[in-house]
N, CA, C and O of each residue as an XYZ file, in Angstrom:
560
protein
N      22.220     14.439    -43.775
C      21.122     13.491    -43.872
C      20.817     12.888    -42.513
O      19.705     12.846    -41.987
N      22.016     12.403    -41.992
C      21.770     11.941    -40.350
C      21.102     12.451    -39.366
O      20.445     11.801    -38.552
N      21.331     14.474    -39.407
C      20.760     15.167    -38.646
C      19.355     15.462    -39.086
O      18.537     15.910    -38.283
N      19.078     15.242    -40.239
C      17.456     15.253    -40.664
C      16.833     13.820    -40.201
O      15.845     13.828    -40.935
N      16.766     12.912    -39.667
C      16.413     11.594    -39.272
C      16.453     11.813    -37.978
O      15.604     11.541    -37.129
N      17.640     12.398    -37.847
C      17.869     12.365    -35.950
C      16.422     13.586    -35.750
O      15.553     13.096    -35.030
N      16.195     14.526    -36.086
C      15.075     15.436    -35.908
C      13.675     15.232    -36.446
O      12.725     15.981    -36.219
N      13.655     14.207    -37.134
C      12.612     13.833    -37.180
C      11.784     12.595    -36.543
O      10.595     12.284    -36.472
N      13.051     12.031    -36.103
C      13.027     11.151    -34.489
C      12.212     11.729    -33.550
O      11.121     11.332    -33.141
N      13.047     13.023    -33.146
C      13.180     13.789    -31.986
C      11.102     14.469    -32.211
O      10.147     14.705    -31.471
N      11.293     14.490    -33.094
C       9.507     15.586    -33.471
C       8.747     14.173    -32.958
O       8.012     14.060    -31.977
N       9.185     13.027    -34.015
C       7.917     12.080    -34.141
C       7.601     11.716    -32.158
O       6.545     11.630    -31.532
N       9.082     11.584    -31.702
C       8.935     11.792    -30.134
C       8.246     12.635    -29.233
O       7.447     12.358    -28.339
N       8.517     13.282    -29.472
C       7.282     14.452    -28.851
C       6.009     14.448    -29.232
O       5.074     14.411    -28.433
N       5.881     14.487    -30.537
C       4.208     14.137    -30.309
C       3.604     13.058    -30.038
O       2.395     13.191    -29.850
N       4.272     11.412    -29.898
C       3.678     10.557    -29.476
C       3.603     10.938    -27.525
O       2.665     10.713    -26.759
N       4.898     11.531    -27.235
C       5.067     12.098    -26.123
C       3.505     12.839    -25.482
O       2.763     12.459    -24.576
N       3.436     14.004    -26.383
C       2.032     15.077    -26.392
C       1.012     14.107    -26.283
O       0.385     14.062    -25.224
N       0.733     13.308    -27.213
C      -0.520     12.109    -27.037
C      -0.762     11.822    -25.746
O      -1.502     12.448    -24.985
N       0.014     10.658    -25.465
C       0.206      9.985    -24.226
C      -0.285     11.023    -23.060
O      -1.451     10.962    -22.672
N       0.572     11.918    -22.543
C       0.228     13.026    -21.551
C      -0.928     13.772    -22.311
O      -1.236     14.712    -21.578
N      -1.449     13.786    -23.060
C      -2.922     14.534    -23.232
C      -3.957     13.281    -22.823
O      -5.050     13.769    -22.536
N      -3.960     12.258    -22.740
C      -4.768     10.904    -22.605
C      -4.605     10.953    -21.015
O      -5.740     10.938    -20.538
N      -3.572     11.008    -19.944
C      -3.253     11.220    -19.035
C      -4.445     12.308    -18.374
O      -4.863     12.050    -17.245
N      -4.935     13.428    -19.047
C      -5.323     14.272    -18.550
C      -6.430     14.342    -17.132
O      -6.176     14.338    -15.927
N      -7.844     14.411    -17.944
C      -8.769     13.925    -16.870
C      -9.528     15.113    -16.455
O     -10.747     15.111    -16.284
N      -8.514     16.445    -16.252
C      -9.617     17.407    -15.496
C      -9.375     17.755    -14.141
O     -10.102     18.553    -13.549
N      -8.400     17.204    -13.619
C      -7.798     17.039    -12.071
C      -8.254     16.879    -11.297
O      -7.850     17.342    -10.230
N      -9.602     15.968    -11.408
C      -9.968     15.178     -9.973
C      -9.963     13.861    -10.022
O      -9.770     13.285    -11.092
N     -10.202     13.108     -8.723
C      -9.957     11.606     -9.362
C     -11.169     11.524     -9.386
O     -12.106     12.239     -9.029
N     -10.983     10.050    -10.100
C     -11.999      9.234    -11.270
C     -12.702     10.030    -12.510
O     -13.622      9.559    -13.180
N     -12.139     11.262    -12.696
C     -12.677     11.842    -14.052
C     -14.128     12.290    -13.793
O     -14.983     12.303    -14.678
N     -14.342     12.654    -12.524
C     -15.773     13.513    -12.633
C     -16.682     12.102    -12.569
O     -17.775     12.351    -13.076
N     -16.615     10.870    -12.173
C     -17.755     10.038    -12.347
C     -17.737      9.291    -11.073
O     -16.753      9.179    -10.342
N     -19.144      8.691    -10.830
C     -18.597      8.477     -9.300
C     -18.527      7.316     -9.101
O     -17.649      6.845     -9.825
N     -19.270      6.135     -8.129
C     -19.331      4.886     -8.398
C     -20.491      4.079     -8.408
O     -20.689      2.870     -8.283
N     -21.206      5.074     -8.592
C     -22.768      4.383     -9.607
C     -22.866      5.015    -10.580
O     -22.566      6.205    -10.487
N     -23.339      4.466    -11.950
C     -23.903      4.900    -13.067
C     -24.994      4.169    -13.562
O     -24.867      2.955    -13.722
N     -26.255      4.849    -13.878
C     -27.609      4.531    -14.247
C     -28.221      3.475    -13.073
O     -29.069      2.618    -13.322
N     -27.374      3.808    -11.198
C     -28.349      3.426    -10.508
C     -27.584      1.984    -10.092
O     -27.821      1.465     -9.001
N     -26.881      1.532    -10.813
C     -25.924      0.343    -10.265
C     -24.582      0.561     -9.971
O     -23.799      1.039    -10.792
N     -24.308      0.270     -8.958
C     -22.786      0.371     -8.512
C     -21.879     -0.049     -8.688
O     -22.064     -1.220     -9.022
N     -20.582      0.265     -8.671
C     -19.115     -0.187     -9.634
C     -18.407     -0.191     -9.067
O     -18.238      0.743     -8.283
N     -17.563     -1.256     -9.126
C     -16.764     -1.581     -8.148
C     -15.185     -0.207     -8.721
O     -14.898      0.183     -9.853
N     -14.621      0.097     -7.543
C     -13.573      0.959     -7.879
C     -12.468      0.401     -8.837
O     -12.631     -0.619     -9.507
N     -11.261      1.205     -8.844
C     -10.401      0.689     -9.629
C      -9.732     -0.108     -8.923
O      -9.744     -0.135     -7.692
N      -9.076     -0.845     -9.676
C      -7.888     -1.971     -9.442
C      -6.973     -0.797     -8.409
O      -6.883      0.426     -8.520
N      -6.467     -1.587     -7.560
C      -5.469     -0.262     -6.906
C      -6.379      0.625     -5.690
O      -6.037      0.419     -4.526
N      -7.224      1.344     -5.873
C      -7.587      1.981     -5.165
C      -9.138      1.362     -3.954
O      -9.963      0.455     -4.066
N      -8.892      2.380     -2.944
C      -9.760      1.859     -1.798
C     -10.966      2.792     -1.957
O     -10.687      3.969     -2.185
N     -11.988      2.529     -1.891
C     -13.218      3.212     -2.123
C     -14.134      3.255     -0.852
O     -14.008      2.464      0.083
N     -14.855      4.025     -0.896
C     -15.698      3.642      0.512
C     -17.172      2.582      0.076
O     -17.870      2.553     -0.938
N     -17.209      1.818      1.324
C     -18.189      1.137      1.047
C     -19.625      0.564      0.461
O     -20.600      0.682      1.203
N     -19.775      0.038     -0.648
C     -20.490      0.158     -1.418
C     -22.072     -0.846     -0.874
O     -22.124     -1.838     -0.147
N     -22.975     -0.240     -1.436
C     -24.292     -0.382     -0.502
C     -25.471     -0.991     -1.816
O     -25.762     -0.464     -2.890
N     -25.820     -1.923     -1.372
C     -27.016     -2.397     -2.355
C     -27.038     -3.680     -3.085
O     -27.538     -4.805     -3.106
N     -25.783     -2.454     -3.979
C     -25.643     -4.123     -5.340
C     -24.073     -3.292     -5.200
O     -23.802     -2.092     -5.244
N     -22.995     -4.818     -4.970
C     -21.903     -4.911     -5.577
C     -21.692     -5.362     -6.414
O     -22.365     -6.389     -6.330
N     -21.059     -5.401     -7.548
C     -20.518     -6.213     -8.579
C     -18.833     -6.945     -8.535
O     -17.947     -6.480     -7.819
N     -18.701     -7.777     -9.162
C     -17.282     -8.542     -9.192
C     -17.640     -9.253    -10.597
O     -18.554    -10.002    -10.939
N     -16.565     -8.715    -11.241
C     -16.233     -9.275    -12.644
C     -15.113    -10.286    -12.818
O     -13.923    -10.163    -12.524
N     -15.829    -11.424    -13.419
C     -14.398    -12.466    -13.999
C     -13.712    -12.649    -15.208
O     -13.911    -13.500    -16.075
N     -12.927    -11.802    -15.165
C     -11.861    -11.551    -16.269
C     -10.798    -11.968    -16.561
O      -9.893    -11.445    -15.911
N     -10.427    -12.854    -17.420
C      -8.933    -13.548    -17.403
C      -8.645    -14.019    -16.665
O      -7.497    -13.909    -16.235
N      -9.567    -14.806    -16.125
C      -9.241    -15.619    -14.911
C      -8.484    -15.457    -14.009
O      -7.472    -16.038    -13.618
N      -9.330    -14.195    -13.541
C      -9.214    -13.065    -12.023
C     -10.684    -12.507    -12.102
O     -11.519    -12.330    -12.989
N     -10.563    -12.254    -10.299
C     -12.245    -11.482     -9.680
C     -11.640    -10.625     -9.886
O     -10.417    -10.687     -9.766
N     -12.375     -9.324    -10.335
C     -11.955     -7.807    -10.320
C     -13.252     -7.351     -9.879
O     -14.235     -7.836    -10.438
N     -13.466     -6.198     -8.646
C     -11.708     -6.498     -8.205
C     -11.821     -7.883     -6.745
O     -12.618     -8.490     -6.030
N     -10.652     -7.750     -7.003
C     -10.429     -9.035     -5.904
C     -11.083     -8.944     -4.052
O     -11.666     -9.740     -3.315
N     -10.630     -7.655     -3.929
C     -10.968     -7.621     -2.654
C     -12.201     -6.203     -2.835
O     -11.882     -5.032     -3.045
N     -13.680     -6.758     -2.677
C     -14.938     -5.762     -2.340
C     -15.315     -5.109     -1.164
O     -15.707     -6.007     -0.419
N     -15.381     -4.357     -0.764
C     -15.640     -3.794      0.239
C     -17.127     -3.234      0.344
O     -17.462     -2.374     -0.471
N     -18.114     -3.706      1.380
C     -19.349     -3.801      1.623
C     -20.000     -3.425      3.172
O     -19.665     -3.978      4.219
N     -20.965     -2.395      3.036
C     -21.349     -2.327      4.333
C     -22.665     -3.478      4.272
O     -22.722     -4.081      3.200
N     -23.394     -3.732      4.980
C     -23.819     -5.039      5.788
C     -25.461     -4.899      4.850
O     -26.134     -3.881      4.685
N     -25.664     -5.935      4.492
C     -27.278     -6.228      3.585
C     -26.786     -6.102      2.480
O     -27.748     -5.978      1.722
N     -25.615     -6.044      1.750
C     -25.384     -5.897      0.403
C     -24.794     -6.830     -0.101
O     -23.804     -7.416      0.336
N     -25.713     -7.123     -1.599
C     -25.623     -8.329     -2.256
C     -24.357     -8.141     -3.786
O     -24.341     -7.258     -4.644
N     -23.616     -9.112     -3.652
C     -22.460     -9.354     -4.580
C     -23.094     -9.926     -5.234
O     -24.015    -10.649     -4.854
N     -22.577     -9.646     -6.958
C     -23.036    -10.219     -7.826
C     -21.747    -10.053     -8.876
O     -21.273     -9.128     -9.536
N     -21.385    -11.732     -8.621
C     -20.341    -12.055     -9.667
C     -20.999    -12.240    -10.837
O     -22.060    -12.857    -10.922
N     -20.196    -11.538    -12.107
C     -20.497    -11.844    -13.817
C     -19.395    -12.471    -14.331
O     -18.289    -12.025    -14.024
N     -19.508    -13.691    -15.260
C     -18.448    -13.697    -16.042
C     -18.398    -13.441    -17.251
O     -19.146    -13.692    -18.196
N     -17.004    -12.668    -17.095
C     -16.791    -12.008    -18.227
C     -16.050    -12.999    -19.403
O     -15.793    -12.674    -20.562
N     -15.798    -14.260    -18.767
C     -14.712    -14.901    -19.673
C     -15.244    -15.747    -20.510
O     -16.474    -15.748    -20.451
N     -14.728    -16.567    -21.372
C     -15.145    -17.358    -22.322
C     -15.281    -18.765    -22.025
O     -15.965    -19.654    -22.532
N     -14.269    -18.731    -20.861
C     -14.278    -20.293    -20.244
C     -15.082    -20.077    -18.707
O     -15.031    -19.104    -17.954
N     -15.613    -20.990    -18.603
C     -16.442    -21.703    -17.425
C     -16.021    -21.044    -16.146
O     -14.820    -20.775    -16.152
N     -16.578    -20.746    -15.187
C     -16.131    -20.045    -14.085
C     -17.268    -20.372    -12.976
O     -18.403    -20.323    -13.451
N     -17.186    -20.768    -11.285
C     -17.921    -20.666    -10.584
C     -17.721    -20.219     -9.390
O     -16.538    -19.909     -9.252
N     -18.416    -20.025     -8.355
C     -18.197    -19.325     -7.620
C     -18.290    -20.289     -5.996
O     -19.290    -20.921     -5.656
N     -16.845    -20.174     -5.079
C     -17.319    -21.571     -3.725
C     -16.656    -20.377     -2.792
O     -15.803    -19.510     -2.979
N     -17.353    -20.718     -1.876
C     -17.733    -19.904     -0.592
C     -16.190    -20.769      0.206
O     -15.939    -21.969      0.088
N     -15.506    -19.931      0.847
C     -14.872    -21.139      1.324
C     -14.488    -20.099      3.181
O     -13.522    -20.209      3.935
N     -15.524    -19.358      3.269
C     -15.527    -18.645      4.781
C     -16.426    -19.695      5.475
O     -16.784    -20.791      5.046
N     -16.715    -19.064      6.706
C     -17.615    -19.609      7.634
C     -18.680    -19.903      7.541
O     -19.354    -20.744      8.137
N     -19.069    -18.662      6.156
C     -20.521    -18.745      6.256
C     -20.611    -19.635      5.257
O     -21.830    -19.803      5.215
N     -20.013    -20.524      4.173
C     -20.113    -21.488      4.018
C     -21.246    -21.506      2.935
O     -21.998    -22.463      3.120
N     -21.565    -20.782      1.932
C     -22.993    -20.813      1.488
C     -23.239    -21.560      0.018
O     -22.115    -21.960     -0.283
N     -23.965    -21.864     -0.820
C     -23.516    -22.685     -1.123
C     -23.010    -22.625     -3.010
O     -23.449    -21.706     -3.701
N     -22.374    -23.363     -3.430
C     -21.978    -23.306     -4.669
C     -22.371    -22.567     -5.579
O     -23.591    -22.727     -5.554
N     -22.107    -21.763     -6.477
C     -22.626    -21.471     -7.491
C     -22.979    -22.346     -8.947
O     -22.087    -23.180     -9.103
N     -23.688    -22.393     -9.715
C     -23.650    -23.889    -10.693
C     -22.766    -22.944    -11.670
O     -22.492    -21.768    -11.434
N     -22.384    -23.661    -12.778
C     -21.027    -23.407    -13.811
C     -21.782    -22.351    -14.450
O     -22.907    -22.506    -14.926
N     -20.841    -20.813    -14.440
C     -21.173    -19.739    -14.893
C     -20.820    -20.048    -16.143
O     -19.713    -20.585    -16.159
N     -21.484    -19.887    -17.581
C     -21.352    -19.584    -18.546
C     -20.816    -17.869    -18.754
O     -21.226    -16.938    -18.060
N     -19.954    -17.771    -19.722
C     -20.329    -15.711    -20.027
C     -21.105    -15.608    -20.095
O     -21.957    -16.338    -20.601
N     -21.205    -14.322    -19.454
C     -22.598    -13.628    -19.147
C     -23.583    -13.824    -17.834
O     -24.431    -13.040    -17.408
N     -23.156    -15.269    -17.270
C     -24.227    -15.548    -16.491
C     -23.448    -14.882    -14.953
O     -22.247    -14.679    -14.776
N     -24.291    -14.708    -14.237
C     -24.333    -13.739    -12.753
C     -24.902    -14.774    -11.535
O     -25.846    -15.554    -11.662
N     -24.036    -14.563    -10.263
C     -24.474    -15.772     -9.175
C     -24.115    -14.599     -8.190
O     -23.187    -13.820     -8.408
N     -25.032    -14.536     -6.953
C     -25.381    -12.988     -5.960
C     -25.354    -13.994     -4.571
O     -25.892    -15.095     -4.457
N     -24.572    -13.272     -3.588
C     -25.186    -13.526     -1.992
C     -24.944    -12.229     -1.226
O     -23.946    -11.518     -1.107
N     -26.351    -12.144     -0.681
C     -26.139    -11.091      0.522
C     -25.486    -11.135      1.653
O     -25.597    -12.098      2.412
N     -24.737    -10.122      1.905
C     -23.909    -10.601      3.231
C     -24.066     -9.425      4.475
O     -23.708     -8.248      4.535
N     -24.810    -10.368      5.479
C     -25.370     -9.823      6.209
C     -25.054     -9.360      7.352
O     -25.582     -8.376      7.868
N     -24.067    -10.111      7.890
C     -22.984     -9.890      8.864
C     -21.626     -9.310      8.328
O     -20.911     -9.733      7.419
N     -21.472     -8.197      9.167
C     -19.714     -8.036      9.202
C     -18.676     -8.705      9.372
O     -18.402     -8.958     10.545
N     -18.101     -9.024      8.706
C     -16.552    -10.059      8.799
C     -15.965     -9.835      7.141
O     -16.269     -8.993      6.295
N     -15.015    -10.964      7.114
C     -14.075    -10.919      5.914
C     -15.066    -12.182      5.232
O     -16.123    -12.570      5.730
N     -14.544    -12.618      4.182
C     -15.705    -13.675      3.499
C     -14.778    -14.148      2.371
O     -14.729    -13.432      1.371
N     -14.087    -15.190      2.406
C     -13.077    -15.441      1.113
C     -13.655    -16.651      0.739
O     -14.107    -17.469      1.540
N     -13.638    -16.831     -1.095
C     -14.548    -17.467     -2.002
C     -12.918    -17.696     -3.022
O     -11.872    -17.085     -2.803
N     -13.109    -18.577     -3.947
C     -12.718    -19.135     -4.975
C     -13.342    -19.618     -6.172
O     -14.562    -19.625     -6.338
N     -12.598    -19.972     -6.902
C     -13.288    -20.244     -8.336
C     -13.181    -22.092     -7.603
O     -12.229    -22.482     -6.928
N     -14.128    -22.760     -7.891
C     -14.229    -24.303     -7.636
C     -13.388    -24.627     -8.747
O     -12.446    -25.391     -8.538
N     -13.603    -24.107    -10.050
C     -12.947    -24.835    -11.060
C     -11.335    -24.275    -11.271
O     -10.540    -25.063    -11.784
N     -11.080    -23.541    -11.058
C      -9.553    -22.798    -11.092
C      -9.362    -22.184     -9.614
O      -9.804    -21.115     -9.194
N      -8.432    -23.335     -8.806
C      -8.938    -22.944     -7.210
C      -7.535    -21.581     -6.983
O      -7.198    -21.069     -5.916
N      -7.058    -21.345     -8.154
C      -5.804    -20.324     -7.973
C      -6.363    -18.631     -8.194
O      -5.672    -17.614     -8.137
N      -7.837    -18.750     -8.457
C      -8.593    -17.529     -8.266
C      -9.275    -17.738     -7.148
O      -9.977    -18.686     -6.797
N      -8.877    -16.357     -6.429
C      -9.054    -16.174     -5.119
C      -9.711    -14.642     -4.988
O      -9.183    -13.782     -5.694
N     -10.872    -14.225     -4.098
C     -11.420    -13.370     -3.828
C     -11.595    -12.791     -2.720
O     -11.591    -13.738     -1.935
N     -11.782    -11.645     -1.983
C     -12.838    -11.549     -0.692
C     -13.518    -10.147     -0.348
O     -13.097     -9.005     -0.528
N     -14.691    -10.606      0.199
C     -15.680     -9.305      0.554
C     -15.436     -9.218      2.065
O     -15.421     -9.994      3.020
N     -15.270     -8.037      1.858
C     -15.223     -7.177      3.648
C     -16.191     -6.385      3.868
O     -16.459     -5.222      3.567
N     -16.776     -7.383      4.570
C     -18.595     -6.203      4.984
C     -18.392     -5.475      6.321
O     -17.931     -6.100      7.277
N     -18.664     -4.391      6.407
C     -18.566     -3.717      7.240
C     -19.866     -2.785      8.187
O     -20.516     -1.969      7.533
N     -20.037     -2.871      8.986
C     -21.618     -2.268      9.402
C     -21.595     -1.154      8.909
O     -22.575     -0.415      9.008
């Protein structure tokens, strides 16, 4: 009886095993064949990875009270546009040089944009949760 349990352990293991590594798959290139615009707006890369510089419209999502992703990377005339994604209140404070000015209290859903026109680093915070921390690196 033991060895019928122990093998049906061992099966139910492997195929949750098979699952998992079939979900893994993809096709063997990165990002799954998609690039980092879809329908014309641009997406910020994954968590983790470095992307090349994104041109136009950036996006930054506030999720669980975190920017995702945290650090954007931008060549020069391209406008960020934070969304929040969260349920609680979120805004957006400039706290670089360029100093620009507040965002008013993002509701979900609502979106606050600055173009950044010069090359440098550019680090921003949430005014209301100053332990979210962000920054755009524009680059010519």
């Amino acid at each position: 009886m033991m060895q019928k349990s122990l093998r049906a352990a061992v099966v139910a293991l492997a195929a949750v095993l098979a699952l998992v590594l079939a979900g893994c798959g993809g096709g063997g290139g990165s990002g799954g064949g998609k690039s980092n615009t879809e329908n014309g707006a641009a997406k910020a890369p994954a968590a983790g990875t470095e992307a090349a510089p994104l041109t136009g419209q950036a996006p930054v999502d506030i999720v669980n009270f975190a920017f995702t992703p945290q650090k954007q990377v931008v060549k020069a005339g391209t406008t960020v546009t934070w969304t929040n994604q969260d349920t609680t209140i979120h805004d957006i404070k400039d706290t670089s040089p360029l100093n620009t000015p507040q965002s008013k209290e993002l509701n979900k859903g609502d979106t606050f944009s600055i173009t950044y026109n010069q090359p440098g680093t550019y680090s921003y915070i949430c005014g209301i949760h100053q332990y979210m921390t962000g920054t755009v690196v524009v680059v010519a």
